[in-house]
BAFI-3210 file (N, C-alpha, C; in Angstrom, 3 decimals, decimal comma, padded with zeros to 6 digits):
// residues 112
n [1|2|3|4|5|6|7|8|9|10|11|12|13|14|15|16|17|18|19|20|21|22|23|24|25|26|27|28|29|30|31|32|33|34|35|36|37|38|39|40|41|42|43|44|45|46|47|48|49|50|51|52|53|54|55|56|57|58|59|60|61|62|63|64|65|66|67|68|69|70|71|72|73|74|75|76|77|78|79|80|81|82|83|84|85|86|87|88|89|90|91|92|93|94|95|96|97|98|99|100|101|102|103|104|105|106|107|108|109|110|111|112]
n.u [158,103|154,730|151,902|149,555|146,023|146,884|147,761|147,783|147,314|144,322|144,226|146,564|149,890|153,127|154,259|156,797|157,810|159,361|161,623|163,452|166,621|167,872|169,881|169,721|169,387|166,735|165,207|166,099|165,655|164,255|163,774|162,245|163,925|164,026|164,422|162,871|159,690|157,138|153,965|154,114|157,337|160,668|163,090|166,022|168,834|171,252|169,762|168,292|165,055|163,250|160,752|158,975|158,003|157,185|157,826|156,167|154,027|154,783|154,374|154,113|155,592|155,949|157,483|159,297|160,443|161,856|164,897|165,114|168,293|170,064|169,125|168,927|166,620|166,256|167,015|165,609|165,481|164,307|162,247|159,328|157,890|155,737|154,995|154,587|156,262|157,358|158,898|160,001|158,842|159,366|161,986|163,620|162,663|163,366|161,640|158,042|155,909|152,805|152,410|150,946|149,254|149,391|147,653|147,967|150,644|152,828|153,486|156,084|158,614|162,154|163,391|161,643]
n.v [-050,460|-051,717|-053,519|-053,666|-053,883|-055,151|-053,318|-055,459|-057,995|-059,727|-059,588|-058,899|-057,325|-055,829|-052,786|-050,063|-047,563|-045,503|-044,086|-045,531|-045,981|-047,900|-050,636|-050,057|-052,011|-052,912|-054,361|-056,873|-060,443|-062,409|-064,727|-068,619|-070,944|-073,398|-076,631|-077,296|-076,186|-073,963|-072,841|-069,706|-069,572|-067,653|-068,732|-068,312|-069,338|-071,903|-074,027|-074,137|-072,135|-069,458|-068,356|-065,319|-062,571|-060,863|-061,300|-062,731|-061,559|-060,624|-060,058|-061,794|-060,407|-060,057|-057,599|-057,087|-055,039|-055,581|-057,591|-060,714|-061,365|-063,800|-063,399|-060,534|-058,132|-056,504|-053,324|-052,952|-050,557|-046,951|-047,067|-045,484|-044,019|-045,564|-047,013|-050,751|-053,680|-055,943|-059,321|-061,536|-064,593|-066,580|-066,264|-066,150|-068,243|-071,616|-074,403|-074,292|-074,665|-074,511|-073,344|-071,629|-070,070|-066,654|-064,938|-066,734|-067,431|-069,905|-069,587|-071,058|-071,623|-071,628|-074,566|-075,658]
n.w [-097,954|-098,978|-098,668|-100,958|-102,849|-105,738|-109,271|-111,129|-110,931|-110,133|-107,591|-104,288|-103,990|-104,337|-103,205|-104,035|-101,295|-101,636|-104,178|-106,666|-108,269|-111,349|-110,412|-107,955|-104,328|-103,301|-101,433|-099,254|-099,341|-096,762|-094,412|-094,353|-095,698|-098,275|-099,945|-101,441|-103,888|-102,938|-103,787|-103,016|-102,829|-103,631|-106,429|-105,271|-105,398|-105,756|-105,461|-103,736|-101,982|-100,738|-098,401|-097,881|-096,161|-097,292|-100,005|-100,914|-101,632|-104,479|-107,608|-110,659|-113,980|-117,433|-118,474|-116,339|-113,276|-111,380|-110,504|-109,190|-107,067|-105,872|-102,415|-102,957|-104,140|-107,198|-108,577|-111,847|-113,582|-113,383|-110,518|-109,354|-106,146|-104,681|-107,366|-108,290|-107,564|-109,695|-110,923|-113,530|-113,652|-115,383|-115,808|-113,566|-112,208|-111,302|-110,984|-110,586|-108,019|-108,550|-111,830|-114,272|-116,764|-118,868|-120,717|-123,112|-122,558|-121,272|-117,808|-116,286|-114,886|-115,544|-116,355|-117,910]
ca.u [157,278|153,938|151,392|147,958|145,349|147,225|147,398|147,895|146,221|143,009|144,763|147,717|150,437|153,764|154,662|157,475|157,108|160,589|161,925|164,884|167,073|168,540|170,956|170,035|169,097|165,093|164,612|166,369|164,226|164,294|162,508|162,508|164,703|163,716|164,971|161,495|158,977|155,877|153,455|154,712|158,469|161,282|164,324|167,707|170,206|171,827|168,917|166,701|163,690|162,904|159,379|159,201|156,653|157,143|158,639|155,375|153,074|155,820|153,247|154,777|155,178|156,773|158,096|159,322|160,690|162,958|164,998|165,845|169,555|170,091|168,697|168,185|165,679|166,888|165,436|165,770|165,342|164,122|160,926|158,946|157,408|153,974|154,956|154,311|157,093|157,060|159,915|159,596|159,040|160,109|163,344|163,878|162,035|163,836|160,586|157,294|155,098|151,619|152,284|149,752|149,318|149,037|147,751|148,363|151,706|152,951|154,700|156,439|160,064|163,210|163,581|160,592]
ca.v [-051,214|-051,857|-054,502|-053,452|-054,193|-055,060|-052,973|-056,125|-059,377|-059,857|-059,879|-057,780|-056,533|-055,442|-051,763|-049,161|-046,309|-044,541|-044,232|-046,186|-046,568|-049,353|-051,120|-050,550|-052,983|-052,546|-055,490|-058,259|-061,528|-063,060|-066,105|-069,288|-071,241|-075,041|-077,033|-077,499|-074,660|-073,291|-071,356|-068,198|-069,040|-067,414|-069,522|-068,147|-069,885|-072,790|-075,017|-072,701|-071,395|-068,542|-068,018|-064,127|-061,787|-058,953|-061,619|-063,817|-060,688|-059,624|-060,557|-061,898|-059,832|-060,463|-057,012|-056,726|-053,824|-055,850|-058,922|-061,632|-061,279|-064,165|-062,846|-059,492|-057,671|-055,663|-052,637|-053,331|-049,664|-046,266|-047,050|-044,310|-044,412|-046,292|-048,808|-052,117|-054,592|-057,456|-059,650|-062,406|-065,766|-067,341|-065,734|-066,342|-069,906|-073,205|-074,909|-073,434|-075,351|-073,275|-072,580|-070,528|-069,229|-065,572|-064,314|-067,612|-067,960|-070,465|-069,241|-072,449|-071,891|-071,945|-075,587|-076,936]
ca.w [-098,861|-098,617|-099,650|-101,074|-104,050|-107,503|-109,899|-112,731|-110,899|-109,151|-105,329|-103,698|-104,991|-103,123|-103,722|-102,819|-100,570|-102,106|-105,455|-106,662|-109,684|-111,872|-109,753|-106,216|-103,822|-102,847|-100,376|-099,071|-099,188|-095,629|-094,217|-094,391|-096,832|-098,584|-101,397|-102,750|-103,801|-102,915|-104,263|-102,809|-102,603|-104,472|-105,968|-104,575|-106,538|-105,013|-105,278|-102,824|-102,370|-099,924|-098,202|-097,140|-095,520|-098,659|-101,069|-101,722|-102,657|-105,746|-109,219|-112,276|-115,348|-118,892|-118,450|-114,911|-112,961|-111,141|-110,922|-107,857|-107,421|-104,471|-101,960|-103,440|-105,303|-107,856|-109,875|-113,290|-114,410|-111,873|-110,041|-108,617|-104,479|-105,637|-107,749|-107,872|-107,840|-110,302|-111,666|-113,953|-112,851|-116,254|-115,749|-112,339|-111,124|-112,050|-111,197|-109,897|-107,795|-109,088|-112,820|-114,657|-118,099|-119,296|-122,581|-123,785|-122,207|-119,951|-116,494|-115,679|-114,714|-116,814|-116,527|-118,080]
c.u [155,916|152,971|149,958|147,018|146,923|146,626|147,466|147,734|144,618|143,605|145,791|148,682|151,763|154,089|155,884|157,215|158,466|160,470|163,343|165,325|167,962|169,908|171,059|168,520|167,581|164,736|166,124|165,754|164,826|163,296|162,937|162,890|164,093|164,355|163,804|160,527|158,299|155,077|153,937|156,246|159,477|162,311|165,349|168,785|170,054|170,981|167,967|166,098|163,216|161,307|159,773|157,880|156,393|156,918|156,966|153,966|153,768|154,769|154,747|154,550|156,693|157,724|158,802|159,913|161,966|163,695|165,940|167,321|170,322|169,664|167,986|167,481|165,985|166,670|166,695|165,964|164,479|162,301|160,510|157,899|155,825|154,078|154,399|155,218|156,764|158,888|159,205|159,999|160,026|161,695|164,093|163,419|163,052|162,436|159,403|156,146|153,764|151,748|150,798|149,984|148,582|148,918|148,184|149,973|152,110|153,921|155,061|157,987|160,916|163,419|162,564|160,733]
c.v [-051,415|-053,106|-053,796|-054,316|-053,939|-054,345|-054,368|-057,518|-058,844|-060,250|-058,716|-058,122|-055,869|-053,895|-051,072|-048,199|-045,355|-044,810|-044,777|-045,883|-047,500|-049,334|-051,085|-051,778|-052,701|-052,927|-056,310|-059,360|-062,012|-063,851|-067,840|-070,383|-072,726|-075,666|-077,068|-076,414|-074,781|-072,867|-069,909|-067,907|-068,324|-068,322|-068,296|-067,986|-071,166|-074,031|-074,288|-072,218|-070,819|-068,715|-066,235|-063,353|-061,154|-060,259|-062,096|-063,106|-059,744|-060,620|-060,485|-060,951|-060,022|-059,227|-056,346|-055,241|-054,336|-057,245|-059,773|-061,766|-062,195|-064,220|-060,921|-059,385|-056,501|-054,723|-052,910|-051,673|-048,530|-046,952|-045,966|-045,139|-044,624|-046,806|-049,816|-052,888|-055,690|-057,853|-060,872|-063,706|-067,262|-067,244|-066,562|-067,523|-070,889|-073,751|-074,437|-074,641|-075,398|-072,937|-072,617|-070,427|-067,673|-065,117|-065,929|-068,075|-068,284|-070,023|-070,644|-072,670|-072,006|-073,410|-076,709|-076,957]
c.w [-098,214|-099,571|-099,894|-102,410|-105,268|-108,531|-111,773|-112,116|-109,765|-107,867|-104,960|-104,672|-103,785|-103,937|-102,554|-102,492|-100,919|-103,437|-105,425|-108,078|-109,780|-111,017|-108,454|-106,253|-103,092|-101,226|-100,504|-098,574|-097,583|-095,292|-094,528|-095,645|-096,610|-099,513|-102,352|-102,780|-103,277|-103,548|-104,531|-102,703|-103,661|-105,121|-105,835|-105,337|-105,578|-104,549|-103,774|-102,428|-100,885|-099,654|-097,594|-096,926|-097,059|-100,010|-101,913|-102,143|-103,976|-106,943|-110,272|-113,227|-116,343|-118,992|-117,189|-114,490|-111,948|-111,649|-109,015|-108,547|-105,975|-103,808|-101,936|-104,779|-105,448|-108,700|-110,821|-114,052|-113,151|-112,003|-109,309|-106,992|-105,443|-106,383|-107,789|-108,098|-108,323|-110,679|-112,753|-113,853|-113,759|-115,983|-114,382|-111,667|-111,891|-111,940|-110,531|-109,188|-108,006|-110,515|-113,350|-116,460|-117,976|-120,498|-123,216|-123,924|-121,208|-118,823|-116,154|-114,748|-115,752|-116,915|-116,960|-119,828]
res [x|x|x|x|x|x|x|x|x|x|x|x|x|x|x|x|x|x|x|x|x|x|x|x|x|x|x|x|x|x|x|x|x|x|x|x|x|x|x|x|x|x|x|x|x|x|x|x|x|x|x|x|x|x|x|x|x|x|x|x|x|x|x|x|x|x|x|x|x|x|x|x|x|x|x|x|x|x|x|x|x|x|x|x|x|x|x|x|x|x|x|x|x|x|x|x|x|x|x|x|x|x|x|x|x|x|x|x|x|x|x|x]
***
């Protein structure tokens, strides 16, 4: 994996350097675990929330490419080497410490 310029915000952007398909395992998030978010953390499950080197340049999108599965990240469908990994945060946050709007829709977490 690698991190560079985003191709779909104004900052970085994590990409892969292989190709995968739906159902393998990409990454495993590592780092330091909290109960309360961040900005950049992921949730987990289990009440949560990961910080990781890779994890906290993955961009939101409404149509992702993968999905947080625990500790893994999961393709959703094949990705090709150059990529950009997104999941979606609606899907995947209980609460976000940073929400945003896009297009006139709010990223907030599933629990708001």
């Amino acid at each position: 994996m690698e991190i560079k310029q985003s191709n779909i915000v104004d900052g970085k952007g994590l990409f892969v350097t292989n190709s995968h398909t739906k159902g393998d395992v990409i990454y495993t998030l590592r780092g330091t675990v909290d109960t309360k978010p961040c900005r950049e953390s992921i949730y987990i499950g289990g009440g949560e929330h990961i910080y990781d080197e890779y994890g906290i340049f993955m961009n939101h999108s409404f149509q992702p490419n993968t999905e947080i599965s625990g500790k893994n990240i999961v393709a959703l469908n094949t990705i090709n080497s150059g990529d950009e990994i997104t999941f979606d945060y609606n899907s995947n946050e209980i609460i976000m410490a940073a929400p945003f709007v896009i297009d006139g829709v709010h990223v907030i977490g599933k629990n708001y």
